[in-house]
N, C-alpha and C positions, 0 to 999 in steps of 0.2 A: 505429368499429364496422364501417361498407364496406370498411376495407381487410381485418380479419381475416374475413370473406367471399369476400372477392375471394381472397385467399392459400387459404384453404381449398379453394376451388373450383379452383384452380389445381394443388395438390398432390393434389385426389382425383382432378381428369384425370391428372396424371402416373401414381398407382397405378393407376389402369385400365390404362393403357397399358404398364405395366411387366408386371400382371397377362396382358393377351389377348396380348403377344408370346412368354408364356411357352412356346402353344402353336400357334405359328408355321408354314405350310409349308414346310420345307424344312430345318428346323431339326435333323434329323439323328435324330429319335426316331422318324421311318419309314425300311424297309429292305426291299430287294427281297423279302427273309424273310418282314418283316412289313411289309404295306404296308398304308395308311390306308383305312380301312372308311365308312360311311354315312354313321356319326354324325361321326368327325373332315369328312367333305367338307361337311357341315352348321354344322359351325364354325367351317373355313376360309374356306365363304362368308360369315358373319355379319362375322367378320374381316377379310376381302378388303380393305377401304379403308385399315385400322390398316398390314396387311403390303405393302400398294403404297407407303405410306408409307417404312415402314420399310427396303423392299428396294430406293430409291433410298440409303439410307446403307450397308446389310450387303449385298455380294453371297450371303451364305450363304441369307437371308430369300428365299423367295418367294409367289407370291398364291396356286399353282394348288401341291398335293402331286404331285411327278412320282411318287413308289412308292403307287399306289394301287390298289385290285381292280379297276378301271374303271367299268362301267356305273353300278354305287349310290354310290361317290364321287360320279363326275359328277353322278345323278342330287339327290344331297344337296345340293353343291355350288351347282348354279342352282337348287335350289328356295330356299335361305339366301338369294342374291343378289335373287332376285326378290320372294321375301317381305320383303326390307328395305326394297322400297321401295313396298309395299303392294299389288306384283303377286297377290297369290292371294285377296286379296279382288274377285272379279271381278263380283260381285254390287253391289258398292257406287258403281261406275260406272254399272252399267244403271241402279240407283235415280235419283241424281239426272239422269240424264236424263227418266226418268219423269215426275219433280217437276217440271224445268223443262216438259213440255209440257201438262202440266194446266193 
């Protein structure tokens, strides 16, 4: 019964992974024509760890979309990366410091 858990979990990582490279930076569906807007630099960032992975195997893969409108990419971009690691809760730092000096 652990193994077909374990296997399950093993294969639904894999379709993730197969799934979030679908929409990869670098992967050739932005063009100087059309370069990558907000929301793609908002998904890039979410992605960023999958596609550092991946762009040591594919040189075609990369973490950062070079054809993008600039400013709102970028700005999409590090808001994704930062809020992955619970940066824009910034209120929930100040809290427990509060707690601990009560």
């Amino acid at each position: 019964m652990k193994t077909n858990k374990v296997i399950l979990l093993v294969l639904m990582i894999v379709m993730m992974m197969v799934l979030l490279t679908a929409c990869a930076p670098g992967d050739g569906t932005n063009s100087a024509e059309k370069p990558a807007g907000f929301f793609s630099g908002i998904w890039h960032g979410w992605i960023a760890p999958i596609s550092l992975v991946i762009s040591l195997f594919n040189r075609n893969i990369n973490i950062y979309e070079v054809y993008n409108i600039g400013f709102w990419y970028d700005f999409g971009f590090y808001m994704a990366i930062i809020s992955g690691f619970g940066g824009l809760a910034l209120s929930r730092g100040k809290r427990k410091c509060r707690d601990r000096q009560e």
